[in-house]
N, C-alpha and C positions, 0 to 999 in steps of 0.2 A: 687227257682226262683230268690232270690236276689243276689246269689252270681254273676249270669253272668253281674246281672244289675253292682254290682259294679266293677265288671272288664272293663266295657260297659265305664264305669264313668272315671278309670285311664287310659284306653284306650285313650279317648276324649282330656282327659289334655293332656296324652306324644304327642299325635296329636295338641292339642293346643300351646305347647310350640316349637316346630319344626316350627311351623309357625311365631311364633312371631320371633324366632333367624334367620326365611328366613326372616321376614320382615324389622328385622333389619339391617342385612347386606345388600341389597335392599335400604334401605334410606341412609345407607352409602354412598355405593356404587354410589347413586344419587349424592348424595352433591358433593360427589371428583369430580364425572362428573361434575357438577354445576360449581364447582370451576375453573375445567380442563378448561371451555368451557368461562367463563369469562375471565381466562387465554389467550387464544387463540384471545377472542374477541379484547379484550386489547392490545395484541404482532399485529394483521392483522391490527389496527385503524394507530398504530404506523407505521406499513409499508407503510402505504395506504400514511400517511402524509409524509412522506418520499418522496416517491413519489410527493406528490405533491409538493414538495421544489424543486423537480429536475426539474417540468416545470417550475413554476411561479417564483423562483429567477433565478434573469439574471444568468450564468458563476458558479453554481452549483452544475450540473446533475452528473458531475465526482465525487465529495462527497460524496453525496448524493445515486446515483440509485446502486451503490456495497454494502452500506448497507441496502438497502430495498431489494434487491436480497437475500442476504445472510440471511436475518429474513423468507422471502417467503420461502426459501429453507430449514431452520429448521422449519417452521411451517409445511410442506408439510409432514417432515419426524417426528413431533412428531405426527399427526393427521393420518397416515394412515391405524387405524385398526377404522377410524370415519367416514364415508360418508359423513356427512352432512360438519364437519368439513372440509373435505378435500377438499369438493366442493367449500368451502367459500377462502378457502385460493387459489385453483385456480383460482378462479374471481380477485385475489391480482396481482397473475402471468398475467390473461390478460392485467391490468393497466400497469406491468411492462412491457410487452413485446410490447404495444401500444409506448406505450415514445422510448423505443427502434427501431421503423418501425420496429417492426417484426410482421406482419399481421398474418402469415401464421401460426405459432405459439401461436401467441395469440388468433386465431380461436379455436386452436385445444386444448387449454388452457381449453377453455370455454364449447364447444363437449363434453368434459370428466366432467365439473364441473354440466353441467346439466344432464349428465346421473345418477352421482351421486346425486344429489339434488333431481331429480324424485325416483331413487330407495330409499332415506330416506324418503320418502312423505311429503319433506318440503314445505314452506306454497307455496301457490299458484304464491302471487307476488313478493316472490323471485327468483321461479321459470320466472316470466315475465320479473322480471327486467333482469334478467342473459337474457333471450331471447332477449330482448332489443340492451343489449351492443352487443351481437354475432352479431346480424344484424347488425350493423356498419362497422365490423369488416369484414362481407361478400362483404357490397357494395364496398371497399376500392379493397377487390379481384378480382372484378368484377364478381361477384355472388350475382346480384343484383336483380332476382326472388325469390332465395329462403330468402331473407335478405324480401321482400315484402313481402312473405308467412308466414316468424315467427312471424314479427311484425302484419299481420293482426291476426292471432290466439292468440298474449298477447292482441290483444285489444279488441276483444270477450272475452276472460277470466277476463280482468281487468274489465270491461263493469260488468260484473255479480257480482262484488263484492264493484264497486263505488269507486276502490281503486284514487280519483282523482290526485294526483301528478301522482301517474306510467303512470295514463292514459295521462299527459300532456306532458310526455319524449315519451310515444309512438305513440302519434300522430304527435309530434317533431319529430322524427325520421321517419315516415313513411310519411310528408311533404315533408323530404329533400330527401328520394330514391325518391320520386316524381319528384321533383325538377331535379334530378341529370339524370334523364331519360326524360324530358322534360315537363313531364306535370305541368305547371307552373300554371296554375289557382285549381288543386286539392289540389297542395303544398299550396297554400296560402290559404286557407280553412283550412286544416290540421295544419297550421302554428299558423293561428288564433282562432282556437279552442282551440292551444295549451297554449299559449297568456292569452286566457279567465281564462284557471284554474290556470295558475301562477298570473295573478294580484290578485287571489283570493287570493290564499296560500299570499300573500304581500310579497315572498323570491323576494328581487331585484336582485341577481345576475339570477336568473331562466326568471324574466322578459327579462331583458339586454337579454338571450340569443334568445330568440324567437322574441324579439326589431331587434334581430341581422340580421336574416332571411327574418322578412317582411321589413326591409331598400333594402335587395338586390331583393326582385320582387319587389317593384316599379319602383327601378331601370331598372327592364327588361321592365316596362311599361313605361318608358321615365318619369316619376317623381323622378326627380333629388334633387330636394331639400327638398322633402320628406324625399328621400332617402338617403341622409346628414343628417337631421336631429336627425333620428331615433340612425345613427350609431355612431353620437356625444353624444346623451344620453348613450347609452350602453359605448361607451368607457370611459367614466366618469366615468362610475361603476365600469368595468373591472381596470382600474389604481388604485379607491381606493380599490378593493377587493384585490389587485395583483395579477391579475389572467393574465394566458398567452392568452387566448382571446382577451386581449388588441392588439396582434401582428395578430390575425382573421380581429380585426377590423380596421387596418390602409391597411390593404390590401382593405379591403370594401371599405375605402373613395378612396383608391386610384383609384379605378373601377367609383365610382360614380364621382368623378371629370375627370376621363378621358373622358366618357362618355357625361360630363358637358362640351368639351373640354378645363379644364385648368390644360395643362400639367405639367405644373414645380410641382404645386402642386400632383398632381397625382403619380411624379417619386419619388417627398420626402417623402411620404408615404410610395411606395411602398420599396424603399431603407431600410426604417426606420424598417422597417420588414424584409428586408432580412438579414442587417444587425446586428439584434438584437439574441446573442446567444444563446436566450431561444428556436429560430424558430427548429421546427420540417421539417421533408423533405416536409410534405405536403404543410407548410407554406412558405417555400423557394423556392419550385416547384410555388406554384401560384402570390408570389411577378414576380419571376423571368421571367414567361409569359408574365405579365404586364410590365416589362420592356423591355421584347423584342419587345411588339407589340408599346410600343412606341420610341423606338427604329429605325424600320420598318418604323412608323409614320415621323419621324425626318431622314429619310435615312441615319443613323449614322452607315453603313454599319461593321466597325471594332467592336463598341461595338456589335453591334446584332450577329455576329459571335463566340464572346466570350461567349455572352450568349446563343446562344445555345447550346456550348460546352458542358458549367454548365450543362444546364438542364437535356443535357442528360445523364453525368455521374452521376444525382440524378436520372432519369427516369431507367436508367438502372442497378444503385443500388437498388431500391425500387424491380424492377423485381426479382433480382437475390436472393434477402431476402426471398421475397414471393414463387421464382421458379416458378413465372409465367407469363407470358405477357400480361394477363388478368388485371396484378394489376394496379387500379388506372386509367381505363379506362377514368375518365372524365378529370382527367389531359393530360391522353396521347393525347386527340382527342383538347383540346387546346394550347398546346404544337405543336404538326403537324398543326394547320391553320396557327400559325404563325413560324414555319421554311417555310414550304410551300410559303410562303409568302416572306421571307426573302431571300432563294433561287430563289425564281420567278425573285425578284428585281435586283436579280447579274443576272441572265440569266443562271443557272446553273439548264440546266434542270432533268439531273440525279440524283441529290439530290430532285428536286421537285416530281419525279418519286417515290424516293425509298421513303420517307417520305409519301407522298398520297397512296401509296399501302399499306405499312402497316397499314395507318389509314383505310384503307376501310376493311381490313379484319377484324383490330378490332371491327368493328362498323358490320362488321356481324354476328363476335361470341356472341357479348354480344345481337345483335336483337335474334338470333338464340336461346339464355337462354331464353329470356322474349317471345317467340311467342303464350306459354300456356297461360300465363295471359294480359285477358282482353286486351285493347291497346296498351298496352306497346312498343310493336314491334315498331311501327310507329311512337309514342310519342319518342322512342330514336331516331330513324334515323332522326326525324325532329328536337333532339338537336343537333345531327350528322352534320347537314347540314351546317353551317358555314363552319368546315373543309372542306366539301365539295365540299362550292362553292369557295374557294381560289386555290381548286386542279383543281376543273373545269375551272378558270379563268385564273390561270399559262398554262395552256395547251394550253387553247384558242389563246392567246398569243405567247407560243412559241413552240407549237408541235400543230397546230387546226387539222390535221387529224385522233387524237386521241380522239377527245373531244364524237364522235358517238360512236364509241366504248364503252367506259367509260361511257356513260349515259346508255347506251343498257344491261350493264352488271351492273350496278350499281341497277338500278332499275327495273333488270329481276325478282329479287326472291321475287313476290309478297307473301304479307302478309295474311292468311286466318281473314277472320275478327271475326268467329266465338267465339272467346275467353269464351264466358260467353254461358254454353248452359243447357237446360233443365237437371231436373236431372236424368230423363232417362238413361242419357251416365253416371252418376256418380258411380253408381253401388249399388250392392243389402245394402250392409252394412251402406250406408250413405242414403238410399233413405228418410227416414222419415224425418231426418234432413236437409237433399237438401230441399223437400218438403217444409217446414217450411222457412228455407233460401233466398229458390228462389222468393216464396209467398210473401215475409218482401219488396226483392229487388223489386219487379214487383210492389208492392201497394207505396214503395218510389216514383217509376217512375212515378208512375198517380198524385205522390201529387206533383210533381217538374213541371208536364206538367200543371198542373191548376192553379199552382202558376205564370209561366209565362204568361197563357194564361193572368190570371188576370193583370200581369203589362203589358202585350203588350196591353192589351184592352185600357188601360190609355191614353189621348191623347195627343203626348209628347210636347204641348206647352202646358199641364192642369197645372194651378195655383194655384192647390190644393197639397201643400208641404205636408198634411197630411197623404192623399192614397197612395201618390209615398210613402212615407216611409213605409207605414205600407206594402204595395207590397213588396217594395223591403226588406223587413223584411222578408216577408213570403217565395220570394223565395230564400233568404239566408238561412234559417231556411231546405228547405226544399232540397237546395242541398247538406248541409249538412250529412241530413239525410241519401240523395241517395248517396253520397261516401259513408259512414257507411254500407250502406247495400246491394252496391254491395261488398266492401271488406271484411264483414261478409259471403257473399256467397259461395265468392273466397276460404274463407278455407276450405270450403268443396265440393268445386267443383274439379273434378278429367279429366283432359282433355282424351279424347279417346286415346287409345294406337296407336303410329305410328308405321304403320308395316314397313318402312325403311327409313333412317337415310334420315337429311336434304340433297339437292340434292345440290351438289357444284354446284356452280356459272359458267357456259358457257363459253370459249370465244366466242366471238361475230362475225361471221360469216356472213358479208352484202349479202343481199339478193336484187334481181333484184326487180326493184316496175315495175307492169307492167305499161305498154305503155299507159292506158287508166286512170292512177292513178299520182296522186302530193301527194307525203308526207310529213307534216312539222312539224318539233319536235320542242318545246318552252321547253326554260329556263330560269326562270325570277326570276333574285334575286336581291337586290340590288347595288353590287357590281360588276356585271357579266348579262346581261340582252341579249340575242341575240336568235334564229332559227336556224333551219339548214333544207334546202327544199332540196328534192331529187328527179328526176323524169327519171325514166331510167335509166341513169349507168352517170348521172350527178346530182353530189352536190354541195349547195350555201349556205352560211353559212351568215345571214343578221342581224346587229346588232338591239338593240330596246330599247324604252327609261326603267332605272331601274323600280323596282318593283313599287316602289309608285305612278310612272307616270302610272303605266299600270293597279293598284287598281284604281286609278279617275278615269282613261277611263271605266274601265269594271261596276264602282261602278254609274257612270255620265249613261252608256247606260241602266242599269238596271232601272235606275229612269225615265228614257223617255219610257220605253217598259211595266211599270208595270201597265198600264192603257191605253185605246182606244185616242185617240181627240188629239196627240202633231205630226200631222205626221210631222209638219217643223222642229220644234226641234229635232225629234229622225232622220230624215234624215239628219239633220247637223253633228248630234252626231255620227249614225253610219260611217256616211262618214269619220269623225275623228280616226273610228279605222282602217281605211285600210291601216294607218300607222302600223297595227301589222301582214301584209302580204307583203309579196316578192311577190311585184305587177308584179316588171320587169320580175321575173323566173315565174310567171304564163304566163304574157302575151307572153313571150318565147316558153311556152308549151301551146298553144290555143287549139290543139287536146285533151287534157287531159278532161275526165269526174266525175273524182271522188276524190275527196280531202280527204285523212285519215289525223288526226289531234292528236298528243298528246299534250295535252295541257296545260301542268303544271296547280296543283295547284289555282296558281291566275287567269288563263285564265279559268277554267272551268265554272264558269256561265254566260262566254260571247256566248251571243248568233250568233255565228258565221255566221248562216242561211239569216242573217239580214244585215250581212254588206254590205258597199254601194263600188263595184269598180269603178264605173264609176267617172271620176273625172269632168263631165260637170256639170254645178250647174242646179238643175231641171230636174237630167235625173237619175233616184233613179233606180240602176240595184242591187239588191241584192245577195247576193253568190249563195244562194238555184238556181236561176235561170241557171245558166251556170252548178252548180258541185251536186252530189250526196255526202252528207257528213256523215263523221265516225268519230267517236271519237273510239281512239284506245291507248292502254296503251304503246306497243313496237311497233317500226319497225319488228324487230325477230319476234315475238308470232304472230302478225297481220298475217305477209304474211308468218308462218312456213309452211309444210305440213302436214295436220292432217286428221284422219280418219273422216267418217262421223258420227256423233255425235249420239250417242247410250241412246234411252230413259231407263227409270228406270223400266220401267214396260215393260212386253213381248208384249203386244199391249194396247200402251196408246192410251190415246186419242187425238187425233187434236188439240183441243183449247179449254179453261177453261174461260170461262168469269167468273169476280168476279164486282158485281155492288149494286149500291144504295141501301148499309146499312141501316140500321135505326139508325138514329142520337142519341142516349141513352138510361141510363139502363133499360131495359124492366124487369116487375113485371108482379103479372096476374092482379092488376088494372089499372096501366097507364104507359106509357115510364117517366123515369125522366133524365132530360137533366145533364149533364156531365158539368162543366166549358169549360173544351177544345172543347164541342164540340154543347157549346150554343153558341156561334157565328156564327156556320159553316150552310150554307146555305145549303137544300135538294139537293139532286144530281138529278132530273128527266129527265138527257140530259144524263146520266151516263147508264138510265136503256132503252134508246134510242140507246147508243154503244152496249149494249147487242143485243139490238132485231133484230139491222143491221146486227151486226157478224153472228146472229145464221140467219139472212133470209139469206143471202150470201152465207154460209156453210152448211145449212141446218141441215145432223143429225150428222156432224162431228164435234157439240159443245156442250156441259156441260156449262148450267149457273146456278149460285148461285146469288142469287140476293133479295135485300128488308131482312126479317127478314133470310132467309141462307145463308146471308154473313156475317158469323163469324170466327172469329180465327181459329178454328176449322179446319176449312175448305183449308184455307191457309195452313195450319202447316198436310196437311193430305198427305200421299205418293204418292197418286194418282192425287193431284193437282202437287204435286211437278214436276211430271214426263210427264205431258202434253207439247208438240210439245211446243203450243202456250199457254200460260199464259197472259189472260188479265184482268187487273187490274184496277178496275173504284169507286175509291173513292178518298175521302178528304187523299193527303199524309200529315204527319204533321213534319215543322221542322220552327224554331224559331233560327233568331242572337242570342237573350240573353242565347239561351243555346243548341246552337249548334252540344255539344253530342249528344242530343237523338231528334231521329226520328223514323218515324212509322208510321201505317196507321189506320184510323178508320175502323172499323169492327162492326155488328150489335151486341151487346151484348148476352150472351147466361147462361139462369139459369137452371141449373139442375143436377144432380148426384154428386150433395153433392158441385159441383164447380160455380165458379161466376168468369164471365168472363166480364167486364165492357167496353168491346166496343174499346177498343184501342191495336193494335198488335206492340210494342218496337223491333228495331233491333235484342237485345238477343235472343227472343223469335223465331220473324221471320227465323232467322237464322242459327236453333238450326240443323239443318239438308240439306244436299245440293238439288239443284233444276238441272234436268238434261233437263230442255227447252229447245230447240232451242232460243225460243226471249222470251223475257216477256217484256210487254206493259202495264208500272203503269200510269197512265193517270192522277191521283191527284196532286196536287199543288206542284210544288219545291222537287220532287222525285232525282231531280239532285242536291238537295243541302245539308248543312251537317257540319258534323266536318272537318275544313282545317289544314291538314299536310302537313306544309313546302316542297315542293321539292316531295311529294308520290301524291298527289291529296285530294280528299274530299271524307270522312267516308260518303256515301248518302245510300239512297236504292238503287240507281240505281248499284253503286260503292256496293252492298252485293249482290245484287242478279248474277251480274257477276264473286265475286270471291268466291262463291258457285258452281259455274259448269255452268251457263245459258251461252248459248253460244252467243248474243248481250240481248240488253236492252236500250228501248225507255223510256225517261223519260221527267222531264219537268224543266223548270229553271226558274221560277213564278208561281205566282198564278194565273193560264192559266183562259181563257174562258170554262163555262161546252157546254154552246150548242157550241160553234166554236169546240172544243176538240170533242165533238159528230160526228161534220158535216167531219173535216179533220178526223177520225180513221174509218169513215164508208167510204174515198174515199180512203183510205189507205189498207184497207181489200181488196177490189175493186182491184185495184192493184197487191195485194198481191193471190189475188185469179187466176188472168190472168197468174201467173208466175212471175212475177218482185221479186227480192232478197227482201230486207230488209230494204238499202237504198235507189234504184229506188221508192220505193212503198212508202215510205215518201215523197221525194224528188217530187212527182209527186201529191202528196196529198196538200204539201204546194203551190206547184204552182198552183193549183187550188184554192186555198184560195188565193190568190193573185190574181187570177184573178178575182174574184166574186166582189161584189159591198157591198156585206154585211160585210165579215171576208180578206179586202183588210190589213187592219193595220196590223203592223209589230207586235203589240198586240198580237195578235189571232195564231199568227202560230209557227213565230219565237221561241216562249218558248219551243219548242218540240223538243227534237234532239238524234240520234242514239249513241250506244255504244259498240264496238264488239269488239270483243277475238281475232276473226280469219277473214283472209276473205272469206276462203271455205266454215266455218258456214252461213255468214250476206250474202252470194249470193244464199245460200241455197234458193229452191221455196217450196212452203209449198204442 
């Protein structure tokens, strides 16, 4: 028995010793790599500073970027049996190919360096940062969804690890795609969060650059000196860092002093930057705009011509680098307002032509990227809008038969507003994590909506400096949050599959308005302010004062209508706006009975119903009286030919009444009231429209009412698909935060879920409604987020670009018993046969006539909104 043991025994050792000569060579083996890898680290630092001698020292880059190339290119080829290595030293190549404007290339630099960097499982926030830089690199392409998409999923990952500097470059960076697509107040949130963690870190140049960003939106808010300020500190830094930022920042001042209008200084700026050899194309491209438009400014017709030459043989290089037309979309689209511009002033219309067409297609390839995520869509075309309303106002000028056209076709391809939807649609693989996601965004909502509730509560001449701050603490805090966790959503939300391709853009085809109709399209911008009235196979084209005269008018009548007892004042006031109607081409057309109205943007919460034509003093004739009114998006869509509208269900039902919820969260021992929804007064004139609709209609209405008006219920397929959808609760939407709107809903506890009483557009939305009308009867359902030139994100404005085929809504905080008394004389109507707008039109006349709901208070807040007019004359 002993002999196997001791062979058992020498066995063991020659096994023992094989292992220590692996292990040996194994530690070897490490160290050389160790060495290799320090090596390598040490050759990339070198290249990297290379590089950065080629931006920041003047007259340079010739020197300099041939030997940081030539290092990148032997690093690449001694690392290629190293992943991780290889990956490091392409992030050297994106630096290199950045300095060079080679976008497209330096994309694809980075594509290949992250695939490598995930296949080595290197660390996480190396991983982010490289995601980081590519996003830049995307927007610059004009691929600036998926550059949102990367940057939201590093800041979920950084988020989990607290890495705070990365998280301060990627909230940096995902301010300025903000920014660069329009949404200017999430940018500066983003910008300032970003702000917060660099004063931390005390690195001054990292300050300087997010100093850099918040100088240029105050600038966009008209604080000028603010906005000087900020950008004189930063370039104090930049000069003694020697950093080429400095040449970022005289372009800033030159913006904020033109702005400021002091031009000489403004042009020495931007000179000083164009001039300066360190400038990049990007940097050359945005002096060189600045000089154009003051250029334009100063009618210095020979230099503006030179420069636009420039610009364009750097817009057109920049293109041909990239191979794309895409690149550098926000330079192209301020680039075209001012040749547009420039052209306008010679009278050379074919250049203003061919310049404004290219910029509209641009501006709807890059909407056409962004329509998955959340706003985006509408957030660009409303940075878009400058361009064009300079192409709108060259035309006006000197082609105005084109100007209908071109608004028709410009603002045909509406936008779905669904962006953000349950995760239902996201799919099996992500549902628990949607779930999760969605749950975080929807509970940010409710803390953003109680956070304002609370500073709107505050009474704004209160002299208590201590509560305004701590409010307005709270709802900074908490829209903080709500950007965070809808853009934590966003990464895991997956938009539904489109089964065919975006629908190109129409020409525009004038269609006859009938004989019993006046149609009038508003365009009100600053710069460009006029109508165009059409009635029969005659158009009149009526100028109006700019946009900020027509904000006091529309801002001066809401404040006389938002309360009973001013009838002198609000009949002064509305008689004031009959200045925003082509009095003469009405009273031309006296047969006409029906006014469709598109009504830009700033016109939409003018309560049109209300104005006064009459011009004898003491003879109050209101619109509603003579015309039946429509709010309509197109001429085209309005009066196209369209089928009759096909419910969702094989035999839906008639009409849906939804009314007087219970005002908060319900338990089994007591309701407990909501912030947003302890101010709000019972609705029991709400469960009074219900009982009129259903005695009028008898068994062809569904009511939900008191504790069955929940979420639930709204968001069910069977409501969706109902004829008529009537809606009778508190709608909620707030100026201080204008994004988010929504309705109260009775809260609802059970099966594991808690639904606290409030229904968010996302949510609302999450699926389409194939109504014929839906009738929201809550407070300010027509009011909302305003996009420049597209109109306002309201309910009324979701429920129509979900399929509903019109939609009655309100533009105050209406009367409940008046609201009661006109929808049960409106049903009335509607029952007799009358369309959609006779059956209001005939409900507010009646409220005018009465002695009780006479004021312009009670009724005027109420107004129609349709698609088509085969639908809105539809009889029920």
């Amino acid at each position: 028995m002993n002999e196997p043991s001791c062979r058992r025994v020498r066995a063991d050792w020659r096994v023992a010793w094989v292992y220590l000569i692996g292990a040996g060579l194994l530690l070897w083996g490490w160290q050389a790599g160790a060495v290799d890898a320090a090596a390598q680290e040490a050759a990339r630092h070198e290249a990297t500073q290379l590089l950065r001698r080629a931006q920041n020292e003047s007259g340079r880059s010739s020197i300099y970027l041939p030997q940081a190339y030539q290092r990148i290119q032997l690093g690449l080829a001694e690392t290629q049996e190293d992943p991780l290595q290889q990956g490091q030293w392409l992030e050297v190549l994106w630096e290199y190919r950045l300095v060079k404007d080679d976008h497209a290339r330096a994309r694809q630099a980075l594509e290949r360096s992250l695939q490598l960097l995930i296949g080595a499982r290197a660390d996480a926030s190396h991983i982010d940062r490289v995601t980081c830089n590519l996003s830049y690199s995307l927007i610059l392409l004009g691929e600036v969804a998926r550059a949102k998409e990367l940057l939201r999923r590093a800041i979920v990952s950084a988020t989990q690890y607290n890495n705070r500097p990365l998280l301060a470059e990627l909230y940096y960076s995902l301010g300025d795609a903000y920014r660069k697509t329009g949404e200017r107040l999430v940018a500066q949130r983003y910008f300032e969060a970003a702000y917060e963690l660099d004063r931390a870190s005390g690195d001054p140049l990292k300050i300087s650059i997010s100093k850099l960003k918040l100088g240029s939106l105050a600038r966009d808010r008209g604080e000028y000196r603010d906005a000087i300020d900020r950008h004189e500190q930063a370039l104090q830094v930049f000069i003694d860092e020697h950093n080429y930022r400095e040449l970022v920042t005289y372009i800033e001042l030159a913006r904020d002093y033109a702005a400021q209008g002091e031009l000489t200084l403004a042009q020495s700026y931007a000179q000083l930057a164009l001039d300066d050899p360190r400038a990049l194309p990007e940097q050359r491209i945005d002096a060189s705009v600045l000089l154009l438009r003051l250029a334009n400014d100063q009618r210095d017709h020979a230099r503006a011509s030179k420069l636009v030459r420039s610009i364009e043989v750097l817009i057109h290089g920049s293109s041909t680098r990239q191979k794309s037309k895409l690149a550098r979309p926000t330079h192209q689209l301020q680039f075209a307002e001012q040749a547009i511009r420039h052209y306008a002033l010679n009278h050379d219309l074919a250049n203003v032509r061919a310049h404004g067409q290219t910029a509209v297609r641009l501006t709807r390839q890059v909407a056409n990227d962004l329509r998955a995520t959340h706003d985006d869509s509408l957030a660009w075309m409303t940075a878009a809008q400058p361009m064009f309303n300079e192409y709108v106002k060259a035309l006006y000028e000197l082609d105005r038969a084109q100007v209908l056209p071109l608004l028709e076709t410009y603002y045909a391809q509406q936008i779905a507003p669904a962006e953000l939807r349950h995760s239902g649609v996201v799919g099996r693989a992500y549902e628990a994590e949607a779930v999760e996601l969605f749950e975080h965004y929807r509970a940010a909502q409710r803390m953003l909506v109680d956070a304002t509730a609370s500073l709107d509560r505050l009474h704004p001449n209160t002299t208590d400096d201590k509560r305004q701050r701590e409010a307005k603490s709270r709802l900074d805090q908490a829209l903080r949050e709500w950007d965070r966790a809808r853009d934590a959503y966003l990464t895991i939300y997956r938009p539904p599959p489109v089964s065919t391709a975006p629908r190109s853009v129409a020409t525009f085809q004038p269609l006859p308005v009938p004989a019993t109709d006046l149609f009038i399209r508003y365009f009100i911008q600053e710069n460009v302010s006029f109508g165009i009235a059409l009635a029969g196979d005659q158009i009149r084209y009526f100028d109006l004062p700019p946009r900020s005269a027509v904000q006091t008018l529309v801002r001066r009548s809401l404040e006389m209508l938002n309360a009973p007892g001013h009838a002198e004042q609000a009949e002064a006031t509305l008689s004031s706006l009959a200045q925003l109607l082509p009095r003469d081409f009405i009273r031309e057309h006296s047969d006409t009975t029906r006014l469709v109205i598109v009504p830009d943007d700033v016109m939409q919460p003018l309560p049109f119903a209300a104005i006064d034509l009459d011009d004898r003093p003491k003879a109050y004739s209101p619109l509603i009286v003579k015309f039946e009114l429509v709010r309509a998006r197109s001429l085209s869509g309005y009066y196209a030919s369209r089928p009759p509208p096909s419910n969702g269900a094989t035999r839906s039902t008639d009409i849906v009444v939804f009314a007087d919820p219970v005002l908060g969260v319900q338990s089994p021992e007591r309701v407990q009231p909501r912030v947003v929804t302890s101010s709000l007064a019972a609705l029991p004139s709400s469960r009074t429209e219900a009982e009129n609709i259903a005695r009028i209609f008898a068994t062809r209405v569904i009511t939900y009412a008191g504790a069955d008006a929940t979420s639930d219920v709204l968001l069910s397929p069977e409501v969706r698909s109902a004829k008529v959808l009537h809606i009778a609760t508190h709608g909620y939407f707030s100026k201080t935060t204008p994004d988010v709107v929504g309705l109260v809903t009775s809260s609802k506890r059970g099966e594991g879920k808690s639904d606290d009483g409030f229904l968010g557009f996302t949510e609302l939305f999450s699926a389409p409604f194939s109504s014929r009308l839906v009738i929201v009867s809550g407070c300010e359902t027509m009011r909302g987020k305003d996009y420049t030139g597209w109109g306002v994100r309201s309910l009324a404005d979701g429920f129509l670009s979900q399929g509903a085929g019109s939609v009655i809504g309100t533009l105050w905080s209406v009367s409940d018993a008046a609201t009661a008394a006109l929808m049960e004389e409106f049903y009335r109507n509607l029952h007799r046969g009358a369309g959609s707008s006779a059956a209001l039109r005939a409900a507010q006349r009646e409220l005018i006539a009465s002695r009780r709901f006479a004021d312009p208070y009670y009724w005027a807040g109420v107004a129609l909104a349709s698609s088509n007019r085969g639908v809105e004359q539809l009889s029920l």
